[in-house]
N, CA and C atoms as a LAMMPS dump frame, in Angstrom:
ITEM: TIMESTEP
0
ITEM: NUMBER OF ATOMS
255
ITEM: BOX BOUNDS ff ff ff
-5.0000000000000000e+02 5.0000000000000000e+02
-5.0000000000000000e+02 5.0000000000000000e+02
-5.0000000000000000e+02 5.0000000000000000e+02
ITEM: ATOMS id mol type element x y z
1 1 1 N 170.794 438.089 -148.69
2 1 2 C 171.018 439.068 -149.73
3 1 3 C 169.756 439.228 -150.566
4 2 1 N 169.591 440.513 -151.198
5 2 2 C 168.456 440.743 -152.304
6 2 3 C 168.374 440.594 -153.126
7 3 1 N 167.531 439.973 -153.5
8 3 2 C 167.422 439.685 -155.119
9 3 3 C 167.469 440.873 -156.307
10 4 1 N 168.416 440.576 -157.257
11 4 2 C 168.919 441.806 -157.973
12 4 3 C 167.653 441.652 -158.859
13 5 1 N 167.654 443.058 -159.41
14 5 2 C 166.229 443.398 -160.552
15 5 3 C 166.83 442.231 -161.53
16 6 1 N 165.346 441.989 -162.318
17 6 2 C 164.865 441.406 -163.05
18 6 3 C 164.975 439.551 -162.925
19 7 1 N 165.389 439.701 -161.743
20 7 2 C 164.919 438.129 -161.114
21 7 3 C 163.054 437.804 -161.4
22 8 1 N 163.217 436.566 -161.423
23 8 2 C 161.539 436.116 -161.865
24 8 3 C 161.714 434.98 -160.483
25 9 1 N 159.862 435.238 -159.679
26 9 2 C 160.122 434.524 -158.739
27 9 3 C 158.662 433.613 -158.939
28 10 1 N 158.311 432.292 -158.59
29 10 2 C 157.351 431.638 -158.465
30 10 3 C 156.512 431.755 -157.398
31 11 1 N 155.299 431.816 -156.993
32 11 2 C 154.492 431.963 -155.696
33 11 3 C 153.352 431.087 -156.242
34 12 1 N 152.927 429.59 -155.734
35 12 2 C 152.018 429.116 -155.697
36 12 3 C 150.97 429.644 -154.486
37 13 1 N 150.014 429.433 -154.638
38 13 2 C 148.754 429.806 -154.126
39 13 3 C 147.847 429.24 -154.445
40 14 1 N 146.877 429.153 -153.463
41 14 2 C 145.393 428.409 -153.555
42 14 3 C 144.901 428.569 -154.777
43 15 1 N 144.526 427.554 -155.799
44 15 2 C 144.248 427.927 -157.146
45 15 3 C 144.746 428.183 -157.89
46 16 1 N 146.613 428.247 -157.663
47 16 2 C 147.052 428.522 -158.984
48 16 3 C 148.277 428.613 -158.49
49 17 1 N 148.824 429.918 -159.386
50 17 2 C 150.048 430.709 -158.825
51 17 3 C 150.401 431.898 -159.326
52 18 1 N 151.361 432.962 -158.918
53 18 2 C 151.891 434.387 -159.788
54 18 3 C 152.779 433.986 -160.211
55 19 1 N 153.729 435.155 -160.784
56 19 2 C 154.687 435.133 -161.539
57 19 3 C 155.235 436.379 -161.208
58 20 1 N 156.307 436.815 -160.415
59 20 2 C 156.278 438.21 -159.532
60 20 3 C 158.146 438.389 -160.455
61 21 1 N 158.18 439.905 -160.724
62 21 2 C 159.434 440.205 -161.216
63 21 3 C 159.822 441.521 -160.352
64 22 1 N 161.299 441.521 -159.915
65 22 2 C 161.718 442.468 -159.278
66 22 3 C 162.182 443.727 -160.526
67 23 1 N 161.653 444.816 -160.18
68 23 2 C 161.735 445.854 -160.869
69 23 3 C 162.432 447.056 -160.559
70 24 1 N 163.045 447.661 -161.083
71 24 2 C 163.233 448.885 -160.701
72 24 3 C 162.369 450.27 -160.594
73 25 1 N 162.071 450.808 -159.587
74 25 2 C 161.43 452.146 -159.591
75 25 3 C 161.87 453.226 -159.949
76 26 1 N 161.931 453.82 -160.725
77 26 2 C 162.985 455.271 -161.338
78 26 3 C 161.915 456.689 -161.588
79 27 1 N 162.73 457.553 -161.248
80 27 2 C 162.471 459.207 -160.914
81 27 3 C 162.688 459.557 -162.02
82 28 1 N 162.242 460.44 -162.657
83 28 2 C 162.777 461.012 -163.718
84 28 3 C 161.578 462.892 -163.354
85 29 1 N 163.309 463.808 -163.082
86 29 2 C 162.414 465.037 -162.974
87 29 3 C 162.632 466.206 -164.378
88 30 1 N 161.34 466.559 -164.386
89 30 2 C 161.598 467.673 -165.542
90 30 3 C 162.35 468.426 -165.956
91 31 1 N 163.418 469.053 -165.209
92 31 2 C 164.371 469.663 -165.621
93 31 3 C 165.973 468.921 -165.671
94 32 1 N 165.899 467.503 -164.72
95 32 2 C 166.609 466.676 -165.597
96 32 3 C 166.318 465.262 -165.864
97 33 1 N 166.408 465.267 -167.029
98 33 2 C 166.366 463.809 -167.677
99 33 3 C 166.798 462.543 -167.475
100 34 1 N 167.931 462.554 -166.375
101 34 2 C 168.383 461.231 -166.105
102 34 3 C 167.47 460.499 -165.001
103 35 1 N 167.629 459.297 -165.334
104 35 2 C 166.601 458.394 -164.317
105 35 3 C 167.539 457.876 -163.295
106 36 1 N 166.107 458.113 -162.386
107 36 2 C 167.587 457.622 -160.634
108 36 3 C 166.835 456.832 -160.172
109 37 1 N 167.277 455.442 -160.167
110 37 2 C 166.566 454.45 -159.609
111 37 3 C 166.399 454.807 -158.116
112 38 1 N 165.507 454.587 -157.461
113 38 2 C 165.178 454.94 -156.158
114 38 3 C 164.728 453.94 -154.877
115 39 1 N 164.149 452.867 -155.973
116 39 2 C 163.724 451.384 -155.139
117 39 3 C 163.477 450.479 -156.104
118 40 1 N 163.7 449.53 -155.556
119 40 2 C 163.268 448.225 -155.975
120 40 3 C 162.076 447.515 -155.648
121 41 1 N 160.858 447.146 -156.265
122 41 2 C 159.985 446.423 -156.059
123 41 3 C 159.338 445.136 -156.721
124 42 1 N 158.804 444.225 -156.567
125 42 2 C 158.119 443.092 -156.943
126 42 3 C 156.624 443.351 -157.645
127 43 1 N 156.603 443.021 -158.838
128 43 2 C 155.222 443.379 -159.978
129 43 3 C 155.14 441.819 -160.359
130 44 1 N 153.83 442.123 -159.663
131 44 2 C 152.974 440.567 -160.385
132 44 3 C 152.775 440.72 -162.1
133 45 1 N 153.542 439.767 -162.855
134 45 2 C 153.317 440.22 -164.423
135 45 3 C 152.136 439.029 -164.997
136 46 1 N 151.657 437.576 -164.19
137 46 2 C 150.981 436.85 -164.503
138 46 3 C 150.824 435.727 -163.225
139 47 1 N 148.836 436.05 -163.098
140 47 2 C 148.431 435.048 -162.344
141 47 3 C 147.367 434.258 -162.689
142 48 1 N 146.909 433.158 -161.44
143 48 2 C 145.952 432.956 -162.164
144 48 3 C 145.157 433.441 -160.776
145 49 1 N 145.576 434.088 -160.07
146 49 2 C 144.151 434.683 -159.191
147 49 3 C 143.798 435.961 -159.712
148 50 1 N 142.61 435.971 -159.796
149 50 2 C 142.332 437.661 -160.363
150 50 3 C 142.237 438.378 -159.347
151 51 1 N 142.959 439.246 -159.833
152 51 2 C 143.164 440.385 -158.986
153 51 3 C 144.929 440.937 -158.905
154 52 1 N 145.584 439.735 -158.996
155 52 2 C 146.903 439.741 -158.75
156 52 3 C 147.708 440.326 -159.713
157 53 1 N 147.376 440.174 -160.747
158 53 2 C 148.421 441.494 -161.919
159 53 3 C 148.251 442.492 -161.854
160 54 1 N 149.72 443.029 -162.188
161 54 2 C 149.736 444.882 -161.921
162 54 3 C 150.089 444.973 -160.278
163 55 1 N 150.078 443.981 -159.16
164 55 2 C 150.038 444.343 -158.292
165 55 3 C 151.797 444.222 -157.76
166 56 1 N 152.184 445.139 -156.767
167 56 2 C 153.342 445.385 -156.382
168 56 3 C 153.689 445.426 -154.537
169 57 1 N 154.347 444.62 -154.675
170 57 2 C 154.739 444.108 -153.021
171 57 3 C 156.494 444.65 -152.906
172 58 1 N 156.63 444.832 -151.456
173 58 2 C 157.796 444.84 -150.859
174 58 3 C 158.595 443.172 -150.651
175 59 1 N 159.847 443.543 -150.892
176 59 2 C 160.85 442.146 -150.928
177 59 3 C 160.122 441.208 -150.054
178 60 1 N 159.972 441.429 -148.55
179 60 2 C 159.474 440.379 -147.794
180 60 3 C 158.66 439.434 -147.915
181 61 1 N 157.583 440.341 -148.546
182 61 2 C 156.617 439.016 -149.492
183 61 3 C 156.936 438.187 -150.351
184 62 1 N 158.023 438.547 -150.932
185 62 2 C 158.225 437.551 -152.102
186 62 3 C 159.422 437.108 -152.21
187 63 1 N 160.485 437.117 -151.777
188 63 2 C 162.001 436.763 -151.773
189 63 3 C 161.679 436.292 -150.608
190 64 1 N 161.148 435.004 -150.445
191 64 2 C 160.941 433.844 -149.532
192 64 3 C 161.668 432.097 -150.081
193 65 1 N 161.972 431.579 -149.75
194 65 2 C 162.298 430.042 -150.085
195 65 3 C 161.216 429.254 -150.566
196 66 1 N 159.86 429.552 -150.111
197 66 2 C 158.96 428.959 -151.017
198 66 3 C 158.815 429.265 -152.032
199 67 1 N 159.19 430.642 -152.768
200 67 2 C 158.414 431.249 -153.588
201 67 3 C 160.346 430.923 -154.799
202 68 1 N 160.556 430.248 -155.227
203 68 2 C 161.561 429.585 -156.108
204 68 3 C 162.119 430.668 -157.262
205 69 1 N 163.278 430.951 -157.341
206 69 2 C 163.371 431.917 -158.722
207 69 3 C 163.355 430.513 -159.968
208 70 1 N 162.588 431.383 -160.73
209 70 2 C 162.471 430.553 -162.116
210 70 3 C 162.985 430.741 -163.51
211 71 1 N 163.414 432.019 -162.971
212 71 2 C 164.311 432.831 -164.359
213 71 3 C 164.956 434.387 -163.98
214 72 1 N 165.02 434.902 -164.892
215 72 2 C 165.758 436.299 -165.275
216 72 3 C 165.177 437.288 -166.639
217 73 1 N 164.926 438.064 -166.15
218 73 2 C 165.479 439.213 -167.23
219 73 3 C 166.005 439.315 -168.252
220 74 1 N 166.114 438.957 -169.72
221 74 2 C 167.57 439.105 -170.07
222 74 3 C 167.804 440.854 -170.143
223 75 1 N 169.475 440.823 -169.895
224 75 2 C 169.848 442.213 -169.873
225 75 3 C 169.906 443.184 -168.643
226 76 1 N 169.267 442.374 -167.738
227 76 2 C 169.325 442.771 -166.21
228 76 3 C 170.544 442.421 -165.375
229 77 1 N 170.34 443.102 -164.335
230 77 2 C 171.931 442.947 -163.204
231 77 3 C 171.713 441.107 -163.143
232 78 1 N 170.137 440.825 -162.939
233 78 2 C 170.138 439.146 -162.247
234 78 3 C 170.565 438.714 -163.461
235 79 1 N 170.16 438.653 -164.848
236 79 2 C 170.292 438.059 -165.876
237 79 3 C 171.998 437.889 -165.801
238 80 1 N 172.496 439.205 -166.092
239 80 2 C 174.174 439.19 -165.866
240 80 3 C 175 438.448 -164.952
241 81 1 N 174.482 438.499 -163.653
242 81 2 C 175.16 437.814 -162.874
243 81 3 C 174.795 436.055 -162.826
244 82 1 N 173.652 435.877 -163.124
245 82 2 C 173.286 434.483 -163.274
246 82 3 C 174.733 433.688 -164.817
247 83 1 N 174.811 434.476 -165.441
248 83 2 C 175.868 434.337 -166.657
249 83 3 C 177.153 433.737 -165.879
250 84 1 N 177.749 434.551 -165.166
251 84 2 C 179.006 434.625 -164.213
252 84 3 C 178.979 433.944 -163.039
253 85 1 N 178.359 433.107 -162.578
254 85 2 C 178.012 431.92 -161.999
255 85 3 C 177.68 431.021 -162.155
């Protein structure tokens, strides 16, 4: 199963490690205002390799067993459901 938005995942790496959060991607068109989520992706929010923030991967890379969830969102679907379990 996929990891619901705003899961926080760990990725060690040579020299350090990221800090990768599943995000939502949302549309929003000019003549209407509502936002339609469209995909889900993984945003590096803190590393220590440079280069690695700001950067955005597909699930496979990062919803791995090495790479450990370490938290949540608060206010997110993961945050919520982590509550109820």
């Amino acid at each position: 199963m996929s990891d619901l938005i705003g899961t926080i995942r760990r990725e060690e790496h040579e020299g350090g490690f990221s800090i990768w959060a599943k995000v939502a991607q949302a549309q929003v068109h000019a003549f209407n205002p509502v936002r339609t989520v469209v995909a889900a992706e993984w945003l590096c929010v803190y590393s220590t390799a440079e280069g690695n923030c700001g950067e955005r991967l597909h699930r496979m890379f990062v919803e791995r067993d090495a790479n450990p969830v370490v938290g949540f969102v608060p206010g997110t679907p993961a945050a919520e459901q982590a509550v109820t379990t």
